[in-house]
C-alpha positions in Angstrom: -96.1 28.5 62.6 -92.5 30.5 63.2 -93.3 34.1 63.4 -91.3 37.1 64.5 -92.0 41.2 65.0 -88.6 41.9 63.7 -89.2 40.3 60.2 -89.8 42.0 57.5 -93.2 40.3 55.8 -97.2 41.1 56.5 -98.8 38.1 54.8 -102.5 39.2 53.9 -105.3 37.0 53.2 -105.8 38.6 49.7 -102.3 36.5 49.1 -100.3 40.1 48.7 -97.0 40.3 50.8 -96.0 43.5 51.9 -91.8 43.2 52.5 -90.2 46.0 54.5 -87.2 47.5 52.5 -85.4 48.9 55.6 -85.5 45.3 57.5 -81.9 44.0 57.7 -83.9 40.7 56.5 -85.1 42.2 53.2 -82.4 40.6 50.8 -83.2 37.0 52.3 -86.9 37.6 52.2 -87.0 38.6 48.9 -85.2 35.9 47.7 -87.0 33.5 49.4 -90.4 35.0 47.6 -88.6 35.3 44.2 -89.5 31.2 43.4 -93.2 31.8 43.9 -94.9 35.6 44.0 -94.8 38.2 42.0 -93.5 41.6 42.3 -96.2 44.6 42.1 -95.2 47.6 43.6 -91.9 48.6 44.7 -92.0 52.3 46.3 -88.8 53.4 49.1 -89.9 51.6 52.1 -92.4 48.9 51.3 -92.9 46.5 48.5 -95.8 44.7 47.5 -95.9 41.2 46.2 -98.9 38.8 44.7 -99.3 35.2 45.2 -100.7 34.7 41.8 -102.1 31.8 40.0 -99.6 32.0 37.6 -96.6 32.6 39.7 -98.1 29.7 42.1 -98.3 27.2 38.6 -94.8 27.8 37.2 -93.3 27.3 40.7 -95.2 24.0 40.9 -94.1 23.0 38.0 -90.3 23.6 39.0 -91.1 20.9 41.9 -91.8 23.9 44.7 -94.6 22.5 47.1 -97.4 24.6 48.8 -95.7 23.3 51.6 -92.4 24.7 50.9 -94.1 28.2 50.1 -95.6 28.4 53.7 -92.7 27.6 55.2 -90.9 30.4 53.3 -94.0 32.7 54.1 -94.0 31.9 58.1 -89.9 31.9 58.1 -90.0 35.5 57.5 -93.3 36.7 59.0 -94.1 39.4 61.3 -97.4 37.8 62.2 -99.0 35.0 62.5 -100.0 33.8 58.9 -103.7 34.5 58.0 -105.6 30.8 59.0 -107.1 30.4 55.6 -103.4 31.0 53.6 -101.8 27.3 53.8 -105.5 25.4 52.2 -105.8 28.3 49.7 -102.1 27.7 49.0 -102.4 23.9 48.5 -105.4 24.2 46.4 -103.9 26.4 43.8 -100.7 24.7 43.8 -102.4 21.2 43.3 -104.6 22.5 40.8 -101.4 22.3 38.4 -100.8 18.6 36.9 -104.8 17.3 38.1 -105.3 17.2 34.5 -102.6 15.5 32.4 -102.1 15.4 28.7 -100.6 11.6 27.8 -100.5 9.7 25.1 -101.2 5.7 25.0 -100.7 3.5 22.5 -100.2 6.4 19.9 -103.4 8.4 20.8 -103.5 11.7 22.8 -105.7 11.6 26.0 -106.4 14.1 28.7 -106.5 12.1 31.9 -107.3 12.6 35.8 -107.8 11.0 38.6 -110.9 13.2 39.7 -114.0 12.2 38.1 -116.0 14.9 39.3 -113.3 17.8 38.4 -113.4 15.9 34.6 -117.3 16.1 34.8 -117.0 19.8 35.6 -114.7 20.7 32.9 -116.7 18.7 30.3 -119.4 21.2 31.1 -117.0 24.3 30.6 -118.1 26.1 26.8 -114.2 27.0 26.9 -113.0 23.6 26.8 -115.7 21.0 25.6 -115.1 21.8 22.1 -111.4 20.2 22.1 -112.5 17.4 23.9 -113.2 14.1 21.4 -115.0 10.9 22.5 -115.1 10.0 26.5 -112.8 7.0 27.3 -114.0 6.5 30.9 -114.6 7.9 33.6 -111.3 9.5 33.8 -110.4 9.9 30.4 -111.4 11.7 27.0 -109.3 11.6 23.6 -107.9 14.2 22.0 -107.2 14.9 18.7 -103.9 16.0 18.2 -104.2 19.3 16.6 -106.1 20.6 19.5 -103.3 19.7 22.0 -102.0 23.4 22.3 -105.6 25.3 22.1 -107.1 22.8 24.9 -104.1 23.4 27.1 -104.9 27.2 26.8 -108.5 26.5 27.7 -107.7 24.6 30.8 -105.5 27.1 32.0 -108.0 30.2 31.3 -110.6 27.8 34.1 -108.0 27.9 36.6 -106.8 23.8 35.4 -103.3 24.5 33.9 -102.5 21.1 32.3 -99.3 18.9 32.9 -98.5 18.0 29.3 -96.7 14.1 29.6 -97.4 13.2 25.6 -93.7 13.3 25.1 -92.4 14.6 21.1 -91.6 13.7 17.8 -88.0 13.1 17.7 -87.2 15.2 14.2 -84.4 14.3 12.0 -80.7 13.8 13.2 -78.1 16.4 13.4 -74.7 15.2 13.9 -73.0 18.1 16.3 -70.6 18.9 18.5 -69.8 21.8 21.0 -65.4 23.0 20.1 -63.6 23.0 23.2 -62.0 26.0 21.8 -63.8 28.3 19.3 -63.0 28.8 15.9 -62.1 32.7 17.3 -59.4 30.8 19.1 -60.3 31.3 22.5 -61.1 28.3 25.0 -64.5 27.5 24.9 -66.8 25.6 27.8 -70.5 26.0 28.8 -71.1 27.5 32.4 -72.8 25.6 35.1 -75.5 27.6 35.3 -76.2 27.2 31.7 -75.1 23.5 31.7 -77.8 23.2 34.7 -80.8 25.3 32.4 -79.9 22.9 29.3 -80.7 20.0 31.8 -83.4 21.5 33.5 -85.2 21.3 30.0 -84.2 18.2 28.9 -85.0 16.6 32.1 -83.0 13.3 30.9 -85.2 13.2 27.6 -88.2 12.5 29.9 -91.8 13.1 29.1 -91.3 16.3 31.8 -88.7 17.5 29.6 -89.1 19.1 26.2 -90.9 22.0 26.7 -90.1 25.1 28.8 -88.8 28.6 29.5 -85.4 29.1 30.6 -84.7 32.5 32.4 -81.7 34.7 32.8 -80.3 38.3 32.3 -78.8 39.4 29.0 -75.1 39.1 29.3 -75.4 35.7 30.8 -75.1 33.8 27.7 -79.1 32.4 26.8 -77.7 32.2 23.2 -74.9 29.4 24.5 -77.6 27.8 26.1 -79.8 27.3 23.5 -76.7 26.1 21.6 -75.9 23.5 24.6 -79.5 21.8 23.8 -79.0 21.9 19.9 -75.7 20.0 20.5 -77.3 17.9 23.4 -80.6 16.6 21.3 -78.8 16.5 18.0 -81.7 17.5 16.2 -82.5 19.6 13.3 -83.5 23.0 15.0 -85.6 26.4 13.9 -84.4 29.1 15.8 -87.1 32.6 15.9 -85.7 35.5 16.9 -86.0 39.2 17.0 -83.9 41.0 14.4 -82.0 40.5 11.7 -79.1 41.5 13.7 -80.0 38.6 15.9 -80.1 36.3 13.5 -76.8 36.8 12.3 -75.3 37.2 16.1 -76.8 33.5 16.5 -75.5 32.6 13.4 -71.6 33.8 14.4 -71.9 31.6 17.4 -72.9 28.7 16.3 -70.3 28.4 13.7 -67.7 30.0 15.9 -68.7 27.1 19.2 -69.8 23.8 17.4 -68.4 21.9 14.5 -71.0 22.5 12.1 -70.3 24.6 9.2 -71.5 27.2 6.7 -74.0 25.0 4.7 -75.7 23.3 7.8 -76.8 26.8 9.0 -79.2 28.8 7.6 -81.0 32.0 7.7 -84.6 32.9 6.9 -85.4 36.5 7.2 -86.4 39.5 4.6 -82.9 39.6 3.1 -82.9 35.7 2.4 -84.7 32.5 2.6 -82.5 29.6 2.8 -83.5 26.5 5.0 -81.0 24.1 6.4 -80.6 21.5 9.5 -80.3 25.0 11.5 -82.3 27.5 10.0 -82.4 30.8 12.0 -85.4 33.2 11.4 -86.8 36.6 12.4 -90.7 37.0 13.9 -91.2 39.8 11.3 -90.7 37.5 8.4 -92.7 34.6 9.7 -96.1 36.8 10.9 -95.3 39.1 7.6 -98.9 38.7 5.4 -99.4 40.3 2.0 -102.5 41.4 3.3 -103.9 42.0 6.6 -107.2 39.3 6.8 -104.9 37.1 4.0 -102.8 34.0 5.3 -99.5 34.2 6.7 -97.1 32.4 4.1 -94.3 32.1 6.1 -96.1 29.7 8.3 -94.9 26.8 6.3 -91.6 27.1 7.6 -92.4 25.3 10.4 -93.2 22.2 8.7 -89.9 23.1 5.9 -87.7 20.2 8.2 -88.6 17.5 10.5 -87.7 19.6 13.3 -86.4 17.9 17.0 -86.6 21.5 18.4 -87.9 25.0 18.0 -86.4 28.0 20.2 -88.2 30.7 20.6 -85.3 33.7 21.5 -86.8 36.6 23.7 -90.0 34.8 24.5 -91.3 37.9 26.3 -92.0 39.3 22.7 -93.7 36.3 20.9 -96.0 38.0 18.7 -99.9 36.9 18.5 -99.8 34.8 15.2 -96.5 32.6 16.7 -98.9 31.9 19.3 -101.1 30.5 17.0 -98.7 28.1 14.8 -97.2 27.6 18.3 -100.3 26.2 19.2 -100.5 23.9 16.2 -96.9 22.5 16.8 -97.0 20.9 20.0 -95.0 17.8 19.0 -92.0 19.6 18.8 -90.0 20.8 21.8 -89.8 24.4 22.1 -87.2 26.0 24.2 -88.2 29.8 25.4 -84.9 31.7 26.2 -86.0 35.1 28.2 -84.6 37.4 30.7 -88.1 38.3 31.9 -91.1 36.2 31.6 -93.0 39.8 32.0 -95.2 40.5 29.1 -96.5 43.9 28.4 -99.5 42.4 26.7 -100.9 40.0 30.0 -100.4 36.5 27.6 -97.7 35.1 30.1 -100.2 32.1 30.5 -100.3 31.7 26.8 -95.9 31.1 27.2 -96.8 28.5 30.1 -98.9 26.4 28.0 -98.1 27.2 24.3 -94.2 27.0 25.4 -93.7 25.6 28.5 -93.4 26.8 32.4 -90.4 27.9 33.5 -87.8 25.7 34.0 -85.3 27.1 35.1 -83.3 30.8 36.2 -81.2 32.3 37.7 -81.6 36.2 40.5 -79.4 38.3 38.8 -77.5 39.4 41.5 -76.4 35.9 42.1 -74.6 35.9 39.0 -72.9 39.0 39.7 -71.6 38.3 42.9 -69.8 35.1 40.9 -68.5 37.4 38.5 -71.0 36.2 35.5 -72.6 39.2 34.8 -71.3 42.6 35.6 -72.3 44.7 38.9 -74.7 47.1 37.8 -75.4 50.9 39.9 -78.9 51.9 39.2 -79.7 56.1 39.4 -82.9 57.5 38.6 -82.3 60.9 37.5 -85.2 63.6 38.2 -85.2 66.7 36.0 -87.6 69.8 36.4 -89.6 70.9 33.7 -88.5 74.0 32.4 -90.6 77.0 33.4 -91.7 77.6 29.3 -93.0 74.0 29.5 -95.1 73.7 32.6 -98.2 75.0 31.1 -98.1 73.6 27.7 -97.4 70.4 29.7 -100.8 71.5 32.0 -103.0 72.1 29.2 -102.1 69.1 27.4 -104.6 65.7 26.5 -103.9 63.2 29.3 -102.3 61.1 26.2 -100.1 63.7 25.3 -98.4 64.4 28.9 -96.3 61.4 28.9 -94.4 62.5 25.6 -94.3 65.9 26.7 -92.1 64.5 29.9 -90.2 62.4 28.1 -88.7 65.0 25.7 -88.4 67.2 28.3 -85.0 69.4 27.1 -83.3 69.6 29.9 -83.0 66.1 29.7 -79.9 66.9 26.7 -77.7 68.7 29.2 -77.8 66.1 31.7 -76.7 63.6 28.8 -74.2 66.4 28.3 -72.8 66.4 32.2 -72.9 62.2 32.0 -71.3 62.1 29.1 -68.5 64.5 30.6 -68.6 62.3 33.9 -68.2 59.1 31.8 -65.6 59.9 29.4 -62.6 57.5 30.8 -60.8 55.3 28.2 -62.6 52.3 29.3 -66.0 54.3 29.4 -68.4 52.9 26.1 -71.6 55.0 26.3 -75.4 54.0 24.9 -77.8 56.7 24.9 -81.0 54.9 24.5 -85.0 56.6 23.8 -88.1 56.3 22.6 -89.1 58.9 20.9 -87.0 59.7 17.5 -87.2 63.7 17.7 -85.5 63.6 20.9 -82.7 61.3 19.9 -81.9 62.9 16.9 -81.1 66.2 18.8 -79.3 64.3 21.3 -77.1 62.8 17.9 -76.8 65.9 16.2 -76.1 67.7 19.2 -73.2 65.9 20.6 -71.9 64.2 17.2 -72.9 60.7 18.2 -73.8 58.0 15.5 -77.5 57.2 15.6 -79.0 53.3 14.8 -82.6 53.5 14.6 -85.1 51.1 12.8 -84.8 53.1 9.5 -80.8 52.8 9.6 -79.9 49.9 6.6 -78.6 46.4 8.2 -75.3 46.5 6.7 -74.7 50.2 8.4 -76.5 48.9 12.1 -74.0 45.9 11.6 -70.6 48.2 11.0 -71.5 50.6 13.6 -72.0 47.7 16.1 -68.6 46.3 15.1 -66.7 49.4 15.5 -68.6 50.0 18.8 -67.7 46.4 20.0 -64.0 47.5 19.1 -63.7 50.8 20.8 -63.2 52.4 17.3 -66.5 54.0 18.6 -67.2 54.4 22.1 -70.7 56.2 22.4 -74.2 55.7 20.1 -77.3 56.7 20.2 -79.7 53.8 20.1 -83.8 54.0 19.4 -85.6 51.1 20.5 -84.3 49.1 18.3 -81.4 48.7 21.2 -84.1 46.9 23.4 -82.9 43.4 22.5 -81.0 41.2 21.2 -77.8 43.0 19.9 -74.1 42.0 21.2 -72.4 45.3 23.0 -70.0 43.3 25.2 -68.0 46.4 26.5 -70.9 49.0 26.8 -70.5 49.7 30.7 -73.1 52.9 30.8 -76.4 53.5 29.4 -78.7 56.6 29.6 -82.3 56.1 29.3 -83.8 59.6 27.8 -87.6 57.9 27.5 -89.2 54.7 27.1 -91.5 52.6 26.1 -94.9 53.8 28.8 -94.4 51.4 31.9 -92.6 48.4 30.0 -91.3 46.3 32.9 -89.7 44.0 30.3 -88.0 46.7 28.3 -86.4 48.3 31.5 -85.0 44.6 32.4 -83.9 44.6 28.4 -82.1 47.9 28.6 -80.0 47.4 32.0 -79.2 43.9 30.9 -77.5 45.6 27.8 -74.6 46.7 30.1 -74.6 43.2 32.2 -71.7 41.9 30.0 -68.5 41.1 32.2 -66.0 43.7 31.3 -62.7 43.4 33.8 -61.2 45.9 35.7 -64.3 47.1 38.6 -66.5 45.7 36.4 -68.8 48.0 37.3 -72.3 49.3 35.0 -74.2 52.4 35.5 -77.9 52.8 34.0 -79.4 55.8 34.4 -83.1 56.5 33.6 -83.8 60.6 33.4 -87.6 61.0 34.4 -89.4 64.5 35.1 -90.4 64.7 38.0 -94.1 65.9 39.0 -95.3 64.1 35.6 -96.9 60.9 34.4 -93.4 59.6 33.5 -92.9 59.2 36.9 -95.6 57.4 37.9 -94.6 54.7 34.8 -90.3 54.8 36.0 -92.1 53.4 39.1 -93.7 50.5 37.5 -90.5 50.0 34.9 -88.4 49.7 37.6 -90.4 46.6 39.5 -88.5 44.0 37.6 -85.5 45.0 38.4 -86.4 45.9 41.9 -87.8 42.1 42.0 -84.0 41.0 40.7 -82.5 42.8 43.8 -81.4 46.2 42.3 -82.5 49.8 44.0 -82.2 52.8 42.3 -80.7 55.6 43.7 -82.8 58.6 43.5 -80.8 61.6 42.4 -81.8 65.3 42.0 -81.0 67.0 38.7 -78.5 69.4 40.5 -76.7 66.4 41.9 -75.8 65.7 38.2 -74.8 69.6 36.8 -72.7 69.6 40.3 -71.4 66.5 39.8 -72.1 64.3 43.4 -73.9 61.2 44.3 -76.0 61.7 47.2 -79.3 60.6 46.5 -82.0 58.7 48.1 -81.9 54.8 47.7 -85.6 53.6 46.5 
């Protein structure tokens, strides 16, 4: 094996990989790991990755081999790789697609080639009771409402399933993509998103279908997902996050295919019409009259003979959509994501309820061709103030983290960014958690303020004189996490967020991704107190983003007030 002291990996036997930051190797390195390992710890001079399961699987399934890993792994070594890595390696990578879900003549079967490893799993309490009669040696059937649950009890023994059953067509939809857009401007589907639409599809082959597709907001996953309505031709239920999202889906599919008014459709609180593209929110699908009653929204998955379900912002599936998800297996369901993080650990559940990923794209790849804008990441770090420090001291470990976040000085370095961003060009989101600290920061500076309690048709005017420049800063609760269309915002300030949400950190600086001409360049600043809990969780928000090839630079409070830039990079 290739190894050399001036690299800038320590391969462990634990399968953690410790990358030096300051190694003029690091970018390469860390690319090279991005396909297959996972990204746990990202302090100044050392990052830590995993070689997970997980991570492991979905790169399998992409068509990475343990092979390929190790030689990634040994290219960039300091050492000598640990004599046990390349077996473990190849056993946890072939351990994805030994058991395969197909179908023969009409019936569902799970199949493999082991007899002994089918023996075994037979024996598991997990997955024995989705199993049906035994075939042969090598084979039991399945009945086909157990398709998704059984996949989810293979993978939680360490067997994640190749699924090769294939999918119910669904009913035609006769659709086009415009060349030009009904907005009038020329319209024509990136390569990049040309090349995730075909990664799913897969040629219509059994492999295709099913799958996650993974790229940064302002990189168009909403044109993707409208490149495979118009490729499979199929009547389509799109889920989504918002109301506001539905009706940003709903603008571009009638403004970039030839389908009009009446074919589209949206189900959400405000309406419930269904058509051959019917767009719904998660709320109104997993809303219940009760709280132990049934879910009456569920039967809008069976309202059409649907060819395809996508599942927008896949990171934030809720529970219950898990659970139809798992009852609708026939279909093909599309997850669109910039993070396949998942605050609440069921990223297995995506790979086998939805699909592993299939395809995405490092974010700074796409910058550097000029997709998605170049983005300057500052972490800012603000004192407590003296009357502060002891309430802070005396406070219940669950309280500390608020008390940090709303820390007040916080207001008069929005005040000082504000003055430093204040150019013609300059559109300015102010983004928090917590709603008594971003009502002060509203009221104080004059700023409108969108948070979940402000009405949909006020959120949608706001948004459209923000995307106009008739307004040029807002202040946005979480509600501003996802799925709303700011193509000109070029600065956001994080106040506070969401504990140590990896996913809503990659949400919140993709916000500003959006290409905007001139430098095209973004700034994100998160303001954290230092000396508190908050800082320990900016750490952990920050990994994803870390992971996608963006340092923070670290910048004292005073740098701010006096106006300079000469912080640390971390």
């Amino acid at each position: 094996m290739q190894y050399n002291p001036a690299n800038p990996l320590i391969v462990q036997g634990d399968r953690t990989v410790l990358l030096e930051v300051d190694n003029p190797k690091y970018a390469e390195a860390r690319d090279a790991l991005a396909p297959f390992a996972e990204l746990e710890k990202s302090p100044e001079h050392i990052h830590t990755y995993r070689l997970s399961p997980l991570s492991l699987w979905n790169a399998a399934a992409a068509g990475m081999s343990a092979e390929a890993m190790i030689e990634a792994l040994s290219t960039y070594s300091k050492f000598p790789l640990p004599p046990t890595l390349a077996v473990d390696l190849a056993e946890l990578v072939g351990r994805y697609g030994r058991v395969r879900l197909l179908r023969v003549d009409g019936s569902l079967k799970l199949v493999t080639n082991d007899k002994s490893l089918l023996e075994e799993l037979a024996r598991r309490k997990e997955v024995r009771a989705y199993l049906g009669d035994r075939i042969d040696d090598t084979s039991f059937a399945i009945d086909d409402a157990f398709r998704g649950i059984l996949k989810q009890a293979l993978i939680s023994v360490g067997y994640p399933a190749e699924d090769l059953a294939g999918y119910t067509e669904g009913a035609a939809l006769d659709v086009m993509l415009r060349d030009k857009s009904v907005s009038g401007h020329p319209f024509k589907v990136r390569d990049y998103q040309r090349m995730a639409v075909d990664a799913f599809h897969a040629g219509g082959d059994v492999r295709g279908g099913s799958g996650v597709i993974v790229l940064p907001c302002g990189a168009g996953k909403t044109i993707v997902g409208i490149a495979a309505l118009a490729l499979l031709k199929k009547n389509t239920l799109v889920l989504t996050t918002s109301t506001t999202s539905v009706e940003q889906w709903q603008r571009e599919i009638l403004d970039k295919t030839d389908l009009d008014e009446s074919m589209v459709a949206t189900y959400t609180g405000e309406s419930k019409a269904i058509a051959p593209v019917t767009l719904a929110t998660y709320q109104i699908v997993t809303f219940r009259p009760k709280k132990d009653g049934d879910f009456p929204h569920f039967k809008l998955f069976n309202a059409r003979d649907w060819g395809l379900i996508i599942y927008d912002e896949v990171h934030l599936l809720p529970a219950p959509v898990f659970r139809i998800t798992a009852e609708i297996q026939a279909r093909r369901r599309l997850g669109l994501t910039a993070t396949l993080v998942r605050e609440d650990g069921r990223e297995e559940d995506v790979f086998s309820l939805i699909g592993p990923k299939k395809y995405d794209v490092p974010w700074r790849v796409l910058e550097q061709k000029g997709w998605i804008a170049e983005a300057k990441c500052h972490e800012v770090r603000i004192a407590l103030p003296p009357d502060e420090r002891m309430d802070y001291a005396v406070a219940e470990w669950r309280d500390k983290f608020r008390l940090a976040s709303e820390n007040p000085i916080k207001d008069e370095l929005v005040e000082r960014l504000l003055e430093r961003h204040d150019g013609p060009d300059d559109r300015v989101i102010v983004i928090g958690q917590y709603l008594k600290q971003i009502r002060r920061i509203a009221e104080r500076f004059n700023l409108p303020l969108i948070t979940g309690q402000t009405g949909n048709n006020e959120r949608e005017d706001l948004y459209r004189r923000f995307r106009t420049g008739e307004v040029k800063r807002m202040v946005l609760s979480k509600v501003g996490n996802f799925a709303i269309d700011l193509p000109d915002a070029n600065v956001m300030i994080q106040v506070s967020g969401t504990f140590g949400s990896r996913q809503e950190e990659a949400q919140r600086l993709g916000r500003i991704l959006r290409p905007k001409g001139g430098d095209d360049v973004a700034h994100f600043y998160t303001l954290v107190t230092r000396d508190t809990r908050e800082m320990d969780f900016a750490h952990h928000r920050q990994l994803f983003s870390t992971e996608q090839g963006y340092s923070y630079e670290i910048l004292d409070e005073n740098d701010v007030k006096a106006g300079t830039s000469h912080g640390v990079r971390s």
